[in-house]
C-alpha positions in Angstrom: 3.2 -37.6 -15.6 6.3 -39.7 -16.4 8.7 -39.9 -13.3 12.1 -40.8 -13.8 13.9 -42.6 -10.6 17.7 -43.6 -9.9 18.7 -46.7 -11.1 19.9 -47.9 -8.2 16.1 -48.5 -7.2 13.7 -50.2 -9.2 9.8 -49.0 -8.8 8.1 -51.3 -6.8 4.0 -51.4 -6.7 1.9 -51.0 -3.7 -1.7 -49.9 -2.4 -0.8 -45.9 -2.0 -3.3 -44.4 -4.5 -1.7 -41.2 -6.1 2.0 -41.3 -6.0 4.2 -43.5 -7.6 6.8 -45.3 -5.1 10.9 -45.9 -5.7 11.7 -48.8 -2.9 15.1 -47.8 -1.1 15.0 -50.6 1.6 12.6 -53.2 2.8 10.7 -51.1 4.7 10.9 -47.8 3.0 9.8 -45.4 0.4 10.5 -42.0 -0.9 7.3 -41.0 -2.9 6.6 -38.1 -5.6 2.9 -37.2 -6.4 1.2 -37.6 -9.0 -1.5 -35.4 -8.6 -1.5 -32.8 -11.8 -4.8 -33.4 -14.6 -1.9 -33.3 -17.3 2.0 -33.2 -17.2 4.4 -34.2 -19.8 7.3 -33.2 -18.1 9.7 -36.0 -16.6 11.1 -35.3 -13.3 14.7 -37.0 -12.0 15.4 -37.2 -8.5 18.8 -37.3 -6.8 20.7 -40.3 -6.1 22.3 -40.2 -2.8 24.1 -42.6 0.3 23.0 -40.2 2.1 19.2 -40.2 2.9 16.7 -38.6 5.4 14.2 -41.1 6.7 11.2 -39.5 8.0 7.8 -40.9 9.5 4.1 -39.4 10.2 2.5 -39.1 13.1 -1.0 -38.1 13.6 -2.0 -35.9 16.7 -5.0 -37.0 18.6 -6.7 -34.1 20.0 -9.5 -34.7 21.9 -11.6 -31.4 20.7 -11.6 -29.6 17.4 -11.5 -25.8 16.2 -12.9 -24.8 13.1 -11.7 -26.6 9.4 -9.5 -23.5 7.8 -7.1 -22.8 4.8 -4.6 -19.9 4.2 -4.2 -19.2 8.2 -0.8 -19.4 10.4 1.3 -21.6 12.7 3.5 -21.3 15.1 5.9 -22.8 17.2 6.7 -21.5 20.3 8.4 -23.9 22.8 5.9 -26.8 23.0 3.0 -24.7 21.8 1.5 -24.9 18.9 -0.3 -21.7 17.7 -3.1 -21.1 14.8 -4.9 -17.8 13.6 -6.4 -16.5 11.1 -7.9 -18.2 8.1 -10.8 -19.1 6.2 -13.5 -22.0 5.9 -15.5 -19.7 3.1 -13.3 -18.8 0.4 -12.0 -15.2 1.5 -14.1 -15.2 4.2 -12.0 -14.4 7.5 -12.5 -15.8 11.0 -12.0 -14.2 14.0 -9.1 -12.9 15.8 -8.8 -15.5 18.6 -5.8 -17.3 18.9 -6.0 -21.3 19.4 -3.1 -23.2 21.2 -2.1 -26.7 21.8 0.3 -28.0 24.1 2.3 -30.6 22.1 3.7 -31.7 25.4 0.7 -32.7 27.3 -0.4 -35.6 27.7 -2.8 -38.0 25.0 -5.0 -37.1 24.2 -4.8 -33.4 24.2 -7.0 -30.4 23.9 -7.1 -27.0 22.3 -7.1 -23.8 24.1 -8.2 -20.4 23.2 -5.1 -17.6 24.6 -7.1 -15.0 25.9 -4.9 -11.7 25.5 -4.4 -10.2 28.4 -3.5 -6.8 27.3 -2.8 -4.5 24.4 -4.6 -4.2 20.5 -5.4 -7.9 18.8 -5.2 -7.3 14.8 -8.6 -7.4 12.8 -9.8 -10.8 11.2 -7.8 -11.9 8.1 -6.6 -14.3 5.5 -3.6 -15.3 4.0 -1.6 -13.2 5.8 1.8 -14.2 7.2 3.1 -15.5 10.2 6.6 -16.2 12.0 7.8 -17.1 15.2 11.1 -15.2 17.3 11.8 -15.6 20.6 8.5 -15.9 22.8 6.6 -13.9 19.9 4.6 -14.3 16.9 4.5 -11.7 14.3 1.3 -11.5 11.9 2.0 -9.3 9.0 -0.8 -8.6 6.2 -3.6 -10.3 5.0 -6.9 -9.4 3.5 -9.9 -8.8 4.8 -11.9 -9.5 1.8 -13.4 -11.3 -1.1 -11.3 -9.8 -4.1 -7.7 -8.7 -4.1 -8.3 -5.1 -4.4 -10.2 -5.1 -1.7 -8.8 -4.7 2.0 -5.4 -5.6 1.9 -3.4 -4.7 4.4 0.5 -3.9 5.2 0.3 -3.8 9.3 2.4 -6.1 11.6 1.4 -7.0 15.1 3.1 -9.5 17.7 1.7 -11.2 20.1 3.9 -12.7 23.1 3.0 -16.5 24.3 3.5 -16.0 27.5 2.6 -12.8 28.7 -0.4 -12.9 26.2 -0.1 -9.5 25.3 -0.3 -7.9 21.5 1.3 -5.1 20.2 0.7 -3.1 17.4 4.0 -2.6 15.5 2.5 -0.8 12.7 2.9 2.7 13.8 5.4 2.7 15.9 8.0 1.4 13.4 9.9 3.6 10.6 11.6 3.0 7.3 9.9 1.8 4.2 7.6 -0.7 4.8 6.1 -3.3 2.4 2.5 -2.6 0.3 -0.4 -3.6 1.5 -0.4 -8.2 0.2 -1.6 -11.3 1.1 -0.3 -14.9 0.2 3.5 -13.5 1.4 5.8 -15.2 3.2 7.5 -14.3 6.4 10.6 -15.5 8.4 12.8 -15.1 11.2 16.8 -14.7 10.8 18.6 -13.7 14.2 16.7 -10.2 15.5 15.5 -9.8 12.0 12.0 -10.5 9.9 11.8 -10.9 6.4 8.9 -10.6 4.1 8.7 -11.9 0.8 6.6 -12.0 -2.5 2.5 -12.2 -2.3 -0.5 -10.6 -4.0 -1.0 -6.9 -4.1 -4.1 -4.9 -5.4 -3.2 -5.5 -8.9 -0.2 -7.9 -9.8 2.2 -10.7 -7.7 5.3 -9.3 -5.8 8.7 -10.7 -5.9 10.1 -8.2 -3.1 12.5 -7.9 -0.3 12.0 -6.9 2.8 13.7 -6.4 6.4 12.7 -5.7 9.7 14.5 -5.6 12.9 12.5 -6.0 16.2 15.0 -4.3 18.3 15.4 -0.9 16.2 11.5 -1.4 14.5 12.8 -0.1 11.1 12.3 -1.6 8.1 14.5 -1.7 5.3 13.7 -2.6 1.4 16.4 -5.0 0.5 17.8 -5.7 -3.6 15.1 -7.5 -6.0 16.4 -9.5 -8.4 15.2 -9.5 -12.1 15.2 -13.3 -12.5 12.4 -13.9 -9.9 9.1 -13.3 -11.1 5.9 -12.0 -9.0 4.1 -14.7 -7.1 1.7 -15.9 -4.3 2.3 -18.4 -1.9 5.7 -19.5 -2.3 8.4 -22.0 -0.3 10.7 -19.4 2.1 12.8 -20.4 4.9 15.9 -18.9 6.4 19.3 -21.3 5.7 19.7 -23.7 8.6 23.0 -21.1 9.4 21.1 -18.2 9.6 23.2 -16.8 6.7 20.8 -16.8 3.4 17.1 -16.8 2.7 15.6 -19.2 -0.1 12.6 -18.9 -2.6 11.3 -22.1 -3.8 8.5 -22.3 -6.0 5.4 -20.4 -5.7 2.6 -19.3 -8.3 3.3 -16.8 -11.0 0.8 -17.4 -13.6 1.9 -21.4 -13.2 3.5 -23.2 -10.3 6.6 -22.6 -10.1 10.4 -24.7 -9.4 12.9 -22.5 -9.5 14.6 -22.0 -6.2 17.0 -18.7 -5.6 19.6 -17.6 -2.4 19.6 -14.2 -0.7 22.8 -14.1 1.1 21.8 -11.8 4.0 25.3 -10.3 4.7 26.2 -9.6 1.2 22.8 -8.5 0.4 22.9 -10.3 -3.2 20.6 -13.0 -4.7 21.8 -16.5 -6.8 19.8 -18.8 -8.8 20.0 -22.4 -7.3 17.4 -23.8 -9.7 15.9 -22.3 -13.0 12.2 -22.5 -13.5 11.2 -25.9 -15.5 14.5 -27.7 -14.1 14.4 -31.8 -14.3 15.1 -32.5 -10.3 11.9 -30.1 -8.3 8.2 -30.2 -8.9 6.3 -27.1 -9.4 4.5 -26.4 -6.3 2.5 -23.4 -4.6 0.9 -22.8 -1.1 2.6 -25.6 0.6 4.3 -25.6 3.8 7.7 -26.1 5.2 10.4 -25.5 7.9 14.0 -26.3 9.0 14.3 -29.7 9.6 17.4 -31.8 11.0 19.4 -28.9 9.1 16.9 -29.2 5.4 15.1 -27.0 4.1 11.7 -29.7 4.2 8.3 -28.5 2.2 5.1 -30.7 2.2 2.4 -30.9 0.1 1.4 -27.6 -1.8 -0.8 -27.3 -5.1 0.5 -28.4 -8.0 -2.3 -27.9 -10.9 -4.6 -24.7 -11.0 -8.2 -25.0 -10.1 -10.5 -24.3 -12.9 -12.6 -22.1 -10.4 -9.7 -20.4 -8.9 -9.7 -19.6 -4.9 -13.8 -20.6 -5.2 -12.3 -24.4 -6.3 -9.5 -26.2 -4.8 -6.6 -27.6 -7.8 -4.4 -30.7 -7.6 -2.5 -30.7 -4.8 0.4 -32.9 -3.3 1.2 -35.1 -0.3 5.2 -35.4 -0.3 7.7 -33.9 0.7 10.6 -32.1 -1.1 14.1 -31.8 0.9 16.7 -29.5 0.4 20.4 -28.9 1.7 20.0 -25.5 4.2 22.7 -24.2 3.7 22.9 -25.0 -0.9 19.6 -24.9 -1.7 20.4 -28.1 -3.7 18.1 -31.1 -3.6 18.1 -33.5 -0.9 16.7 -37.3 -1.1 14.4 -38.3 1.8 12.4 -41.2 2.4 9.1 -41.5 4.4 8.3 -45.0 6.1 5.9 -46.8 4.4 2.5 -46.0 6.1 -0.2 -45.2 3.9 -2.8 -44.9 6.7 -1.0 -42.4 8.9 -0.1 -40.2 6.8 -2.0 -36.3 5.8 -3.4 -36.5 2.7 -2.7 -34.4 -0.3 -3.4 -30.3 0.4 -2.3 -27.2 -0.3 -3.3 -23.6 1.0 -2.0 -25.2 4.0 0.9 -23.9 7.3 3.7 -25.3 9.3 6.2 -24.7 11.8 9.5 -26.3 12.8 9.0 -27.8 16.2 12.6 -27.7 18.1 15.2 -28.5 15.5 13.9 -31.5 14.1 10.3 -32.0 13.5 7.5 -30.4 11.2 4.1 -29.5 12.5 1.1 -29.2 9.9 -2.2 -28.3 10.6 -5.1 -27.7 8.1 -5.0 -26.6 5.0 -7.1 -27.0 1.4 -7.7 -30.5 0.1 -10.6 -32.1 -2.7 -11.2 -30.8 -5.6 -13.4 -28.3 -7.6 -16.5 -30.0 -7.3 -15.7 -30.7 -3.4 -13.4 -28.7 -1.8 -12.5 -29.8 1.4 -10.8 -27.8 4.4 -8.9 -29.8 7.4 -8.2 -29.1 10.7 -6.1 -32.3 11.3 -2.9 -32.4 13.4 0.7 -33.8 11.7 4.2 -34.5 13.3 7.1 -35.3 10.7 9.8 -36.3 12.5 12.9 -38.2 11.6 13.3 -42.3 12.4 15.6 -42.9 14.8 
């Protein structure tokens, strides 16, 4: 892959393996990957005064829970929540729900949150997973090996603090989504919204809304320009105004990013698919970060083997305004030792209003597929 930089910086060679480096100061660099078998395609990023300088930082934890890909995580206050998941290829773990306290002291140490009440969802995989208020809401999944088999359209929540679940499924009306897995889920004021996925047969590029108060949910417009696909970027605008799509896998990765305006219920390209300035990326992760839209990693070439095999996948970090959708130049210090290495099928939360927390995720390659259970802050430099 050709990579075509600003030519206010000049490319600049260095020890960091797979990605090619633009130097912006002394000290540091914004990095692309370059991580696909074969690309042709040349790839301009944006030149900008105005830069976000971001750093890694690796959590030490003094215990371990099991390696997993396509699971969730949560934010909520200073606790960081997993479930779900897998370690064998659509093969789900159990229902228990780990925490760590990103407060405590160093080194610190997972905890299992014993519910204390109410119905815990069954076992699953790539379901989704969002965070409101003092809750986390699990919607979907599969239960297992092949896409026609037990997917499921149910939605629970599960309150931090009182550790108690709560079975939304039946106690909510409207029209709820189809049975997926590989959607995405987010939180905009009282409201969740569902996106995309994988159902029985075919990928989804719907729109759904459901309000925690009321418990109804509501089928919002499609629009014809976005295609069906799994596991794609979607975060609520750093207002609280518009949803965005970004990327995702439909056949191909995909780097087209679109706007829901949630008030005015209507959709707007940003990017079209095979635009110069975003590379095509899948199953990544992201959140809301100092006001950007901020997605790490993700796969960005197709495993020969499919979900048995694990693809090329990505270690940067693609920035967007949150309130545009437009691009946005960061840089990461220049660290090449503390820093995750490339993954995909992978989760993160925001962590107050300016970091990214990673855990896990899908890295290797088909012959050895590897899957993580490491610990990631990105925050900004001060």
């Amino acid at each position: 892959m050709t990579v075509t930089w600003p030519q206010r910086s000049s490319r600049v060679s260095n020890h960091c393996t797979s990605v090619s480096c633009i130097s912006w100061t002394e000290s540091r660099v914004s990095c692309l990957p370059l991580f696909a078998p074969t690309c042709n395609t040349t790839y301009t990023t944006m030149s900008s005064q105005l830069v976000s300088t971001l750093a890694w930082e690796k959590v030490v934890v003094e215990n371990s829970i099991p390696e997993r890909s396509s699971h969730g995580v949560s934010v909520v206050g200073e606790t960081l929540v997993i479930f779900g998941g897998e370690n064998v290829p659509r093969t789900p773990f159990d229902n228990q729900v780990h925490a760590l306290d990103l407060s405590s002291p160093k080194p610190r140490s997972w905890t299992v949150l014993q519910p204390s009440g109410g119905e815990a969802p069954e076992p699953r995989v790539a379901h989704a997973q969002c965070t409101l208020g003092d809750n986390i809401y699990i919607s979907g999944g599969r239960q297992s090996i092949t896409m026609e088999e037990a997917p499921l359209n149910d939605l629970y929540a599960f309150n931090v603090k009182s550790l108690v679940w709560e079975n939304l499924t039946g106690t909510s009306t409207g029209t709820p989504p189809c049975p997926r897995s590989f959607h995405r889920m987010v939180s905009a004021g009282r409201k969740l919204y569902i996106f995309g996925g994988c159902a029985k047969v075919g990928r989804l590029a719907d729109l759904y809304s459901y309000d925690v108060e009321t418990k109804v949910w509501e089928e919002l417009p499609a629009f014809e320009k976005i295609s069906g696909r799994g596991g794609p970027g979607f975060l609520p605008s750093s207002d609280g105004k518009s949803l965005f799509v970004v990327g995702g896998f439909s056949g191909k990765e995909m780097n087209d990013v679109f706007r829901y305006d949630i008030e005015q219920k209507l959709w707007e390209e940003v990017y079209p698919q095979e635009n110069p300035s975003i590379r095509p990326f899948s199953v990544s992760c992201g959140a809301i970060l100092e006001g950007r839209l901020t997605f790490f990693g993700g796969e960005v070439g197709e495993s020969t083997k499919g979900h048995e095999g694990a693809g090329a996948f990505s270690a940067d970090c693609q920035t967007f305004d949150g309130v545009t959708g437009k691009m946005y130049p960061s840089t990461v210090l220049e660290d090449h030792v503390h820093k995750p290495c490339p993954r995909g099928w992978t989760s993160a939360a925001g962590w107050g209003d300016d970091k990214l927390v990673v855990f896990g995720g899908l890295t290797g390659n088909d012959d050895a597929p590897m899957r993580l259970n490491d610990v990631w802050v990105l925050k900004p430099v001060e």
